[in-house]
Backbone as CSV, one residue per row, in Angstrom:
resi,resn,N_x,N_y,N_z,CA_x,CA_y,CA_z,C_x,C_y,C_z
1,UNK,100.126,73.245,109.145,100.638,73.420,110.487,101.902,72.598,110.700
2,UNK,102.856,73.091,109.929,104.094,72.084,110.313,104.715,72.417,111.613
3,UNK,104.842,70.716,112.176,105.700,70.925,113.957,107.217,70.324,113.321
4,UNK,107.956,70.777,114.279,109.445,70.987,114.015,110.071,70.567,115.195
5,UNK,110.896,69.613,115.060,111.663,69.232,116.495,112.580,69.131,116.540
6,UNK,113.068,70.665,117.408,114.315,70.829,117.250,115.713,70.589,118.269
7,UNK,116.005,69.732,118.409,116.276,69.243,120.206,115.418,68.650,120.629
8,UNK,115.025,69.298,122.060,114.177,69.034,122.879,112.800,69.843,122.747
9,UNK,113.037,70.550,121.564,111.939,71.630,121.856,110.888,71.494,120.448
10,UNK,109.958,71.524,120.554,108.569,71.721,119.346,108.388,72.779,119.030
11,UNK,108.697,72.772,117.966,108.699,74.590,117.307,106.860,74.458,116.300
12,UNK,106.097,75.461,116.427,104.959,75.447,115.193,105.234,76.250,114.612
13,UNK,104.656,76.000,113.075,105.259,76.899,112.299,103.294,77.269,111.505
14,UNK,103.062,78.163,112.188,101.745,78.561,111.483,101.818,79.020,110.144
15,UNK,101.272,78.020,108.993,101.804,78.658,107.818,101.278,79.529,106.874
16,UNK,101.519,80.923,106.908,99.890,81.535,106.263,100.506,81.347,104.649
17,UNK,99.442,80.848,104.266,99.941,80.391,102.561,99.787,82.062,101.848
18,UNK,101.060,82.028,100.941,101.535,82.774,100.165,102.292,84.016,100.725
19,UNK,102.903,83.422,101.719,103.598,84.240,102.767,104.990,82.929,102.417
20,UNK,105.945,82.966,101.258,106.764,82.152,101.098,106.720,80.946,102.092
21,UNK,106.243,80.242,102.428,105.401,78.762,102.947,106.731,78.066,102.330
22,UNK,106.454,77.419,100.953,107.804,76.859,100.458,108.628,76.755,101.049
23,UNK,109.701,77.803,100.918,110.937,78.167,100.945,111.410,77.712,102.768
24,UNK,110.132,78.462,103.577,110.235,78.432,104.870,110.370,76.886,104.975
25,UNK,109.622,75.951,104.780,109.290,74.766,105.070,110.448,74.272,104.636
26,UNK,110.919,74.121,103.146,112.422,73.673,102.716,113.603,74.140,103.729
27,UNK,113.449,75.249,104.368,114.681,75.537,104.948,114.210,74.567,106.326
28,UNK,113.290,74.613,106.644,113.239,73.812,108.189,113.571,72.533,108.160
29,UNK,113.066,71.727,106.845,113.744,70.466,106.502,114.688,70.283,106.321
30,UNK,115.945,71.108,106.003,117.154,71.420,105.753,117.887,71.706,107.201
31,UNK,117.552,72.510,108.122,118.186,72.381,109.342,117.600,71.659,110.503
32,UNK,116.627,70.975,110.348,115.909,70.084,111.532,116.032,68.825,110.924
33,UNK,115.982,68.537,109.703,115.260,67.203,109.753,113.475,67.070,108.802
34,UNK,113.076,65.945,108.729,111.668,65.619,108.614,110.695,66.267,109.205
35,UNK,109.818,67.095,108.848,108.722,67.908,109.570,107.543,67.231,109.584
36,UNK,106.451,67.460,110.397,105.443,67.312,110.578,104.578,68.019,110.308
37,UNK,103.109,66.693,109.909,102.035,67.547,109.388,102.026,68.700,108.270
38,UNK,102.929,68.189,107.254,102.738,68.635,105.980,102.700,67.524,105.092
39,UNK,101.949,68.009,103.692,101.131,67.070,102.799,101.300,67.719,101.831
40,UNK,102.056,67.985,101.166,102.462,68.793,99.476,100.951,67.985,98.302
41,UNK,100.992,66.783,98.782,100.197,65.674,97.577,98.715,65.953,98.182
42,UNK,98.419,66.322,99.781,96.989,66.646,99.507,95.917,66.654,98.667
43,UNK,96.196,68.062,97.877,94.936,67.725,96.564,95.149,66.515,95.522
44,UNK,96.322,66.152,95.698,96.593,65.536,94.201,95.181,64.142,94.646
45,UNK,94.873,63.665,95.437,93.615,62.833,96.238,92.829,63.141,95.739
46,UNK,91.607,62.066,95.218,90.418,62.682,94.896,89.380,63.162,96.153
47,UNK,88.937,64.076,96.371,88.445,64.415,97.414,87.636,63.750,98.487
48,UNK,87.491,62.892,98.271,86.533,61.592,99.086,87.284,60.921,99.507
49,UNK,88.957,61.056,99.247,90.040,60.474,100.310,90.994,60.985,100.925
50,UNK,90.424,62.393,100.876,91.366,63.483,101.746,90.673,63.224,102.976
51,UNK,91.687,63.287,104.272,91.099,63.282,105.020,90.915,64.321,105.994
52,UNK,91.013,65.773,105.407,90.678,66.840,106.287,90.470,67.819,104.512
53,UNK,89.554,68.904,105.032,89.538,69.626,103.977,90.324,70.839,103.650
54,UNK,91.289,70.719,104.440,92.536,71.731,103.602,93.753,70.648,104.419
55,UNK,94.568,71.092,103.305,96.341,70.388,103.110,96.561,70.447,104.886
56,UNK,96.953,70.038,105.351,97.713,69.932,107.077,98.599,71.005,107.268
57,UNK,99.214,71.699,106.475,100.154,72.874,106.857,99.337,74.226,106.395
58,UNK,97.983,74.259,106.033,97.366,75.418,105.766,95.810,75.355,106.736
59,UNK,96.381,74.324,108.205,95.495,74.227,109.536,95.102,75.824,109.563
60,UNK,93.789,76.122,109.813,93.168,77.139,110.656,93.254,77.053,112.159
61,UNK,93.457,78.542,113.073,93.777,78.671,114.495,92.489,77.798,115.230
62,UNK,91.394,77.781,114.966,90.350,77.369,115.213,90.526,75.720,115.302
63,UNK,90.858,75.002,114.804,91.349,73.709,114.064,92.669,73.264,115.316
64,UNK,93.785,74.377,115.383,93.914,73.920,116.286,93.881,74.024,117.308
65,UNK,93.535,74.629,117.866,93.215,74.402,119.369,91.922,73.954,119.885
66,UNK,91.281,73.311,118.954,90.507,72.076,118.811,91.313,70.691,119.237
67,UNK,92.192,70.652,118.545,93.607,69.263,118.437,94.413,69.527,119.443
68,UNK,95.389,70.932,119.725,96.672,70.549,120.622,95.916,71.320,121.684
69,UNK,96.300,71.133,123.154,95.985,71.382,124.218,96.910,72.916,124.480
70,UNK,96.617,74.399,124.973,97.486,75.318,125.481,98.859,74.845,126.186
71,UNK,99.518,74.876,125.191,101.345,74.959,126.585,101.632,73.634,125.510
72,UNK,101.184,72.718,124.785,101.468,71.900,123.864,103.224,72.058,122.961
73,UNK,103.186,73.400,122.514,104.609,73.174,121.821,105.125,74.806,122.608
74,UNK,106.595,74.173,122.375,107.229,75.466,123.141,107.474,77.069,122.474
75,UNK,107.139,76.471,121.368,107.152,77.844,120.592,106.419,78.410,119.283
76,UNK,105.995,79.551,119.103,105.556,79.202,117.727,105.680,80.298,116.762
77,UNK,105.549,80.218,115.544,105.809,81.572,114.752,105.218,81.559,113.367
78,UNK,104.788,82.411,112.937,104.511,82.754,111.753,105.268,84.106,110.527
79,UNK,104.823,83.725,109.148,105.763,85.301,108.561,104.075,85.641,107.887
80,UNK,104.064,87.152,108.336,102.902,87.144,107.685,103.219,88.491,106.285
81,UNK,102.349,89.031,105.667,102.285,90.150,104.585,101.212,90.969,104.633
82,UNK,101.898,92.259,103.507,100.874,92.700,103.404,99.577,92.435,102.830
83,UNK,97.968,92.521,103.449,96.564,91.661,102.742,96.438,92.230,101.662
84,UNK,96.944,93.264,101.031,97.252,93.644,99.936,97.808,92.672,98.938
85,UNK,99.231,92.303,98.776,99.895,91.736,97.944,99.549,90.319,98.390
86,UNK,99.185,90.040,99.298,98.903,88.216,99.554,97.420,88.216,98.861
87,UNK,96.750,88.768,99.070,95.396,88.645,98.148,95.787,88.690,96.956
88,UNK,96.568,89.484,95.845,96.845,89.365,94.587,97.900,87.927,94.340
89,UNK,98.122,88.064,95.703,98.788,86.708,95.157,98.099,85.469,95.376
90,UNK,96.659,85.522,96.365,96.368,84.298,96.195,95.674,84.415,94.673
91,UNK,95.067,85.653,94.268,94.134,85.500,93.243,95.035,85.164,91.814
92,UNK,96.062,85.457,91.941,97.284,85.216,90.401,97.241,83.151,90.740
93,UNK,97.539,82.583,91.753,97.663,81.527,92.251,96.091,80.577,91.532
94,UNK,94.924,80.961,92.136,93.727,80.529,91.383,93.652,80.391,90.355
95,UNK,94.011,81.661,89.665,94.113,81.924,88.378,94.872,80.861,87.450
96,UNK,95.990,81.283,87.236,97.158,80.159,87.160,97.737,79.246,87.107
97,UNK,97.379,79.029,88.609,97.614,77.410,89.068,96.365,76.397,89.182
98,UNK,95.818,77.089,90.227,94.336,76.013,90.530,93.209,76.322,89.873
99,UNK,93.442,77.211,88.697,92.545,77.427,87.738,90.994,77.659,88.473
100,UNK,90.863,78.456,89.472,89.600,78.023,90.616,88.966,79.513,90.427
101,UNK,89.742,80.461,89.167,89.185,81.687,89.194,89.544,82.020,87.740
102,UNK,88.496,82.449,86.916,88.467,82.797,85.470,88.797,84.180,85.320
103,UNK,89.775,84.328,84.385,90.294,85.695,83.950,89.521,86.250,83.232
104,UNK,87.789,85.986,82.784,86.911,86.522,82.445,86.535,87.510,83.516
105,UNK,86.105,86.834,84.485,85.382,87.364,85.558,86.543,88.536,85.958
106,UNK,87.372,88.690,86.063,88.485,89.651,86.777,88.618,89.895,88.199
107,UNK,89.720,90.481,88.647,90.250,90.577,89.734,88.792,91.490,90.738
108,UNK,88.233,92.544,90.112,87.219,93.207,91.150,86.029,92.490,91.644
109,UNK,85.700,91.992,90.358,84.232,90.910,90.494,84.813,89.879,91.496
110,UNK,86.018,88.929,91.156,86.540,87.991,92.609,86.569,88.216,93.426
111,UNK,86.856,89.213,94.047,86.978,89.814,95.319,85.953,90.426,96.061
112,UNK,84.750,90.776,95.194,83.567,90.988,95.521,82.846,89.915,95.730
113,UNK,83.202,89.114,95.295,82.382,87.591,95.411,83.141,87.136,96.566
114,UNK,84.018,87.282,97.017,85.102,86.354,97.715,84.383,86.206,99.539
115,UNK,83.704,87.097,99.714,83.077,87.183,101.479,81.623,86.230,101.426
116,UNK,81.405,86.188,100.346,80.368,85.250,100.146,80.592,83.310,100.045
117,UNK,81.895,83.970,99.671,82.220,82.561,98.707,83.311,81.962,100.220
118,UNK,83.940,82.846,101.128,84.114,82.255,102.389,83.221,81.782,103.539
119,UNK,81.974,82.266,103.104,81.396,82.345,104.095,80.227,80.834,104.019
120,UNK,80.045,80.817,102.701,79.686,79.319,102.464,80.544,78.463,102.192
121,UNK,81.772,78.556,102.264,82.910,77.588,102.300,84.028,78.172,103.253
122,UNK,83.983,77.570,104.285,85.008,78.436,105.501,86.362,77.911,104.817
123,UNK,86.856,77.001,104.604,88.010,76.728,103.524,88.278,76.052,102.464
124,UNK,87.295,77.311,101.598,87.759,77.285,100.690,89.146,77.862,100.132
125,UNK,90.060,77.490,98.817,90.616,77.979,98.341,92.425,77.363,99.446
126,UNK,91.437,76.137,99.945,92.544,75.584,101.416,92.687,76.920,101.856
127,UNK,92.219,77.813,101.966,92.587,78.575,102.931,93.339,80.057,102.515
128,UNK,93.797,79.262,101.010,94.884,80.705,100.689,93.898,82.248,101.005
129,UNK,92.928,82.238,101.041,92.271,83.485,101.140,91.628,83.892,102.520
130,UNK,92.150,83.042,103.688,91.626,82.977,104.868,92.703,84.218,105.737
131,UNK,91.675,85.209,106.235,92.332,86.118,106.926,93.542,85.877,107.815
132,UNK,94.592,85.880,107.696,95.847,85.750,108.856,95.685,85.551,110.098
133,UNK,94.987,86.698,110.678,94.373,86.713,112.226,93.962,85.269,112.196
134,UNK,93.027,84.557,111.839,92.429,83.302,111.432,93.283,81.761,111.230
135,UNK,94.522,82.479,111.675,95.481,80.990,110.904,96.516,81.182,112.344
136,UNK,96.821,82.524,112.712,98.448,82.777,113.786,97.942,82.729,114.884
137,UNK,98.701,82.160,116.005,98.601,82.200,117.475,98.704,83.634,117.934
138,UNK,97.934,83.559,119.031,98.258,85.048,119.864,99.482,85.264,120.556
139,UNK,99.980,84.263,120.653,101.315,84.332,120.848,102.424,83.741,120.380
140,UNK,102.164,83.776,118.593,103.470,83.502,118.164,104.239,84.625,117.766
141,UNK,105.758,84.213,117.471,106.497,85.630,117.113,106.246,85.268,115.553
142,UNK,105.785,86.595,115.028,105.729,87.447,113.737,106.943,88.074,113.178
143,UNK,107.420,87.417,111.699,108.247,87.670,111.177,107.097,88.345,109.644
144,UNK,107.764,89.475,109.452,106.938,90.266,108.189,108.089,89.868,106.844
145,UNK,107.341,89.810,105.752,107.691,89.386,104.569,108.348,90.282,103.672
146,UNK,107.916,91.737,104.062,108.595,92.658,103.307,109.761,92.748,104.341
147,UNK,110.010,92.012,105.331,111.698,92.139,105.956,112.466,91.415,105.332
148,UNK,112.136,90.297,104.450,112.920,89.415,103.880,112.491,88.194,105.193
149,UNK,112.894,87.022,105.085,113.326,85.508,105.760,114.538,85.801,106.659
150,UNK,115.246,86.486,106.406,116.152,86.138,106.887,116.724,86.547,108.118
151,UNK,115.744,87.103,109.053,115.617,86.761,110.855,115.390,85.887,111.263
152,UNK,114.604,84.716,110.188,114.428,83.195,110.733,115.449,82.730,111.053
153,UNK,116.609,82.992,110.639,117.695,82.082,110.715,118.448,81.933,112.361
154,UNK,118.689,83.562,112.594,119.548,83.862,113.730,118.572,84.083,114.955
155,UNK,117.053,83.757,114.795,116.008,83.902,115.754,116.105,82.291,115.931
156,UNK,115.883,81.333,115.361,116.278,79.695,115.267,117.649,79.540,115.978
157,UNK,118.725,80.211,115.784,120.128,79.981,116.293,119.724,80.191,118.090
158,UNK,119.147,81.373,118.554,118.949,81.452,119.830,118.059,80.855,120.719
159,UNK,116.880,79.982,119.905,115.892,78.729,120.081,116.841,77.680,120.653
160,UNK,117.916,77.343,119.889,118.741,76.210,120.094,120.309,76.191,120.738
161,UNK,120.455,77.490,120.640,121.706,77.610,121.116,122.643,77.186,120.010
162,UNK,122.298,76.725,118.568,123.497,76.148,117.746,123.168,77.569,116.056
163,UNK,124.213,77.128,115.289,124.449,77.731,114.088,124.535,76.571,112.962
164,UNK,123.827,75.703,113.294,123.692,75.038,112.222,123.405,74.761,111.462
165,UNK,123.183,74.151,110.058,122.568,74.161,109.212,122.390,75.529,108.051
166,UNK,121.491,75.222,107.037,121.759,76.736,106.287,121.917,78.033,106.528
167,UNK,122.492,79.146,106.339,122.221,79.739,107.047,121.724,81.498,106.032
168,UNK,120.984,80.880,105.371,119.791,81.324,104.620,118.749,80.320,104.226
169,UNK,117.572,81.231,103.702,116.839,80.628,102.868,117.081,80.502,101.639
170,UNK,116.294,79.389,100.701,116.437,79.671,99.295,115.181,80.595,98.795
171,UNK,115.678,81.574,97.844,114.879,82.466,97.241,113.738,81.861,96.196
172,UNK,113.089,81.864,96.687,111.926,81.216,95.798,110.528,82.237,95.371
173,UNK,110.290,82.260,93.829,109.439,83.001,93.208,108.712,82.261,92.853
174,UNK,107.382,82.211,93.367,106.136,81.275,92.958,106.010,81.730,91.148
175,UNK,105.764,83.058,90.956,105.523,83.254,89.653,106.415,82.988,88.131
176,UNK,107.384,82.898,88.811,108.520,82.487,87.692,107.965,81.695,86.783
177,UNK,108.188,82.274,85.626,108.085,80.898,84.145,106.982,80.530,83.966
178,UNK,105.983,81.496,84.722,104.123,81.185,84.319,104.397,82.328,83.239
179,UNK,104.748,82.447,81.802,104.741,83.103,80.252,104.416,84.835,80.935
180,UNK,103.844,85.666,80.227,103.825,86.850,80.280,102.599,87.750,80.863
181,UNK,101.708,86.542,81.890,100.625,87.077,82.715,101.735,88.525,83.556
182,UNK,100.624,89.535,83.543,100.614,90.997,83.928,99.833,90.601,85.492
183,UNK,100.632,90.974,86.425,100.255,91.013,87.727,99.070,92.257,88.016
184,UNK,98.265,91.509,88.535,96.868,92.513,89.487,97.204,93.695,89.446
185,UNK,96.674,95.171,89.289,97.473,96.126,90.290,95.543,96.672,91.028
186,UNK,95.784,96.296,92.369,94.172,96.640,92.398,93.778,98.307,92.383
187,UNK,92.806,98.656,92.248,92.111,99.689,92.134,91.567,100.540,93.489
188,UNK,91.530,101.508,93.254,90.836,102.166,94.771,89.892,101.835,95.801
189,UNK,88.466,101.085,94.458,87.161,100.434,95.023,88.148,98.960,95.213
190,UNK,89.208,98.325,95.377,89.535,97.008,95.414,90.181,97.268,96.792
191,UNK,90.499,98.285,96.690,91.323,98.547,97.647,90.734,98.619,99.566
192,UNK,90.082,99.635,98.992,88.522,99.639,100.400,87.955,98.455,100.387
193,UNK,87.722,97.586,99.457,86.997,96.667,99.671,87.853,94.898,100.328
194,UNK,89.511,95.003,100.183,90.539,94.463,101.116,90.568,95.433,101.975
195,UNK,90.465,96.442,102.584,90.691,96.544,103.827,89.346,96.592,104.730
196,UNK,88.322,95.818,104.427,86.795,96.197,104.829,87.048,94.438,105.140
197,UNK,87.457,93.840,104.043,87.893,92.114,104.531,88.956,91.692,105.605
198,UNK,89.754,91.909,104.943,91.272,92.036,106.093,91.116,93.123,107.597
199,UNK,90.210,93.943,107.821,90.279,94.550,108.638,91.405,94.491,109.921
200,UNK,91.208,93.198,110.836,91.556,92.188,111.664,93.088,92.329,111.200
201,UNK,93.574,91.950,110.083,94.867,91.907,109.712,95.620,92.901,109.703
202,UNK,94.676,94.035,109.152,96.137,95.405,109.191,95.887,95.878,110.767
203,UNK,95.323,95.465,111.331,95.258,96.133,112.689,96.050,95.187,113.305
204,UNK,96.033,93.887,113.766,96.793,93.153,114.234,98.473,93.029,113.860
205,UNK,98.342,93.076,112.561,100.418,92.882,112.246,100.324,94.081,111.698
206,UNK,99.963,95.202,111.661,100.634,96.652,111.364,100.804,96.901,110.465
207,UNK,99.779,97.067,109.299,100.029,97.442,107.895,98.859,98.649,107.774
208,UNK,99.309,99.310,106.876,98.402,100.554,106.541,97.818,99.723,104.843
209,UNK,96.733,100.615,104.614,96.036,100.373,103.081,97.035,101.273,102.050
210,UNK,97.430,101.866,102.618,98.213,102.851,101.605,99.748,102.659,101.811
211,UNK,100.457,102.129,102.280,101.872,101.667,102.722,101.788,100.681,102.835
212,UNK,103.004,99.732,101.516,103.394,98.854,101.321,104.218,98.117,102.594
213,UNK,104.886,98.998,103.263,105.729,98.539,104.196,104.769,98.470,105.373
214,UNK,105.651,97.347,106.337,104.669,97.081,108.077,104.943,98.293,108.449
215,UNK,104.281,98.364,109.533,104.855,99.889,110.833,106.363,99.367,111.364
216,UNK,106.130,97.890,111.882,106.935,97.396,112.557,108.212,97.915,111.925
217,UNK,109.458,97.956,112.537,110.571,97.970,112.220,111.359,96.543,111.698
218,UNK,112.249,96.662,110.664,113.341,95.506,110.336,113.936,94.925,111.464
219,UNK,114.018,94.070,111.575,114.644,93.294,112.609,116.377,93.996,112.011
220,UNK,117.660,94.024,113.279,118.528,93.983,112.876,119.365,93.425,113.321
221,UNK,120.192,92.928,111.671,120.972,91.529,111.570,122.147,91.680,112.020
222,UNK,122.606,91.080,112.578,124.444,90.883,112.633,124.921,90.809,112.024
223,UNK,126.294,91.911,111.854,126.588,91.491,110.513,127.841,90.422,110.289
224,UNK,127.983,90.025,111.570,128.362,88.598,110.927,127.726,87.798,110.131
225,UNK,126.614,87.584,111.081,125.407,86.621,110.126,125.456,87.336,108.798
226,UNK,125.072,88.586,108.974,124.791,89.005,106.797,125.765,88.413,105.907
227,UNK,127.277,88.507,106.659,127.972,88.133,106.136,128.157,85.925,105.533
228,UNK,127.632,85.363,106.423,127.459,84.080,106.144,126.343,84.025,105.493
229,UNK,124.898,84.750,105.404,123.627,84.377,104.509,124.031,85.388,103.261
230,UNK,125.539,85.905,102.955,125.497,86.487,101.297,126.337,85.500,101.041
231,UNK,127.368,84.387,101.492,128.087,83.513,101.113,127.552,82.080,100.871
232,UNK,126.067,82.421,101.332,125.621,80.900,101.586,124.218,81.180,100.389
233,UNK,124.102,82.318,100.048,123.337,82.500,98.858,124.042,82.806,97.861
234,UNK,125.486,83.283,97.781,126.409,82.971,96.878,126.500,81.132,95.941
235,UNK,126.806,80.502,97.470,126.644,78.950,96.821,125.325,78.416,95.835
236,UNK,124.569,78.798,96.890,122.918,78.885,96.318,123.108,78.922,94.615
237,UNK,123.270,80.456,94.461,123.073,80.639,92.944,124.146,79.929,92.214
238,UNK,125.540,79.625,93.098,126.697,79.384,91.660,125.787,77.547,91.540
239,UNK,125.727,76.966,92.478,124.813,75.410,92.370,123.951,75.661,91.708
240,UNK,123.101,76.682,91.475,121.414,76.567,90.731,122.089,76.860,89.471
241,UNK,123.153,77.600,88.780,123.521,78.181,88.237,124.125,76.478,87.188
242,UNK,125.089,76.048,88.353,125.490,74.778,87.656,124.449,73.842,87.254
243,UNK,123.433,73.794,88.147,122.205,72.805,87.962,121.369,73.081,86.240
244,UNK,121.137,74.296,86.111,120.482,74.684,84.936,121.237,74.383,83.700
245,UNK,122.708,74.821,83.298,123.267,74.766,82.578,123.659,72.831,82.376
246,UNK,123.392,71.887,83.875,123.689,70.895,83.149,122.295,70.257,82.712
247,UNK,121.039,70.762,83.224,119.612,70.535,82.612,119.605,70.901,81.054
248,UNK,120.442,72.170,80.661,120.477,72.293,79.074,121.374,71.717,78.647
249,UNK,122.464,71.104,79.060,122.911,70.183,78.278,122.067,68.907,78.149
250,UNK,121.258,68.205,78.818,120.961,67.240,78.645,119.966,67.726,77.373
251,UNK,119.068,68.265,77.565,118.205,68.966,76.921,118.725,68.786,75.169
252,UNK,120.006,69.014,75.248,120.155,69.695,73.436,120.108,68.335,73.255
């Protein structure tokens, strides 16, 4: 649940994990400042000195409004996806990263297990597998993931009245450089059986089981702005570009 203070004003940033979280959070630190209530080192704790059981920026809706009082921050927002591709991506993530799911067992058997395995652990998995509806305010504004990030920027500009700071995100691929793992593609019975879980989700942010894309429409950009977030992801790559090549020099 990172808070953001931007001026005078408290921005929340409901973060549904694997809905580029990262990238979002790096860019807010980049044009605000120091954020709140995020904990990257969380797990790195042995669990008997964590002191909540999921990371602080992967808070459940329940959680807070337990903690902040209604009318608390002036604004709030989330980017959410399709429960389609965020489920394969939390399950590539387990897999992978938190090693919390065996590539024996496979993608159908997990997911068949998975309503059980929430239901005796409300967060588990911190949450990456916790329905959306379950994490976003009823009244935050919804930014969709297959639009790209980059309405955050010029939706933030009219929050504050300024143009400051980046004016993109950085592109960030969780999967990069994990060797030659073959991504999920789920199956028909996988398929009914995410939208029998997610229910709540494609009805609430507008996704069909069979269409990749939201209902919602693209937000549309100015094209001034397009024009400053292709020059400012221009820099992006020629810097990452310089950064790598002087990592292989050190390297040889």
């Amino acid at each position: 649940m990172p808070i953001v203070r931007a001026g005078p004003l408290l921005i929340y940033y409901a973060h549904v994990p694997k809905c580029a979280g990262s990238a979002i959070e790096q860019y807010l630190e980049a044009r605000f400042g120091s954020i709140a209530l995020v904990d990257t080192r969380h797990h790195a704790k042995p669990s008997a000195e964590r002191w909540s059981r999921t990371s602080p920026q992967h808070l459940d809706l329940a959680t807070l409004q337990r903690l902040f009082p209604d009318g608390f921050f002036d604004y709030s927002f989330a980017v959410v996806r399709h429960p389609v591709a965020r489920i394969v991506s939390a399950y590539h993530f387990q897999l992978e990263i938190e090693q919390h799911a065996s590539a024996r067992m496979g993608f159908s058997a997990w997911l068949d297990m998975l309503p059980e395995m929430m239901e005796e652990d409300p967060f588990i998995f911190d949450n990456h597998t916790k329905p959306m509806s379950e994490l976003v305010p009823e009244d935050a504004q919804i930014f969709h993931l297959e639009h790209s990030t980059d309405a955050l920027v010029p939706w933030f500009d009219s929050l504050t009245n300024s143009t400051s700071g980046p004016r993109a995100l950085k592109r960030v691929n969780d999967r990069k450089g994990r060797g030659d793992k073959t991504k999920v593609e789920p199956g028909p019975l996988d398929l009914q059986r995410i939208a029998e879980i997610y229910a709540d989700d494609f009805e609430r942010f507008g996704y069909e089981i069979d269409s990749k894309a939201p209902l919602a429409e693209a937000p549309v950009l100015d094209p001034a702005f397009v024009a400053e977030r292709d020059a400012e992801l221009a820099r992006q790559s020629s810097l990452g570009a310089w950064l790598r090549e002087k990592v292989d020099r050190v390297r040889r």
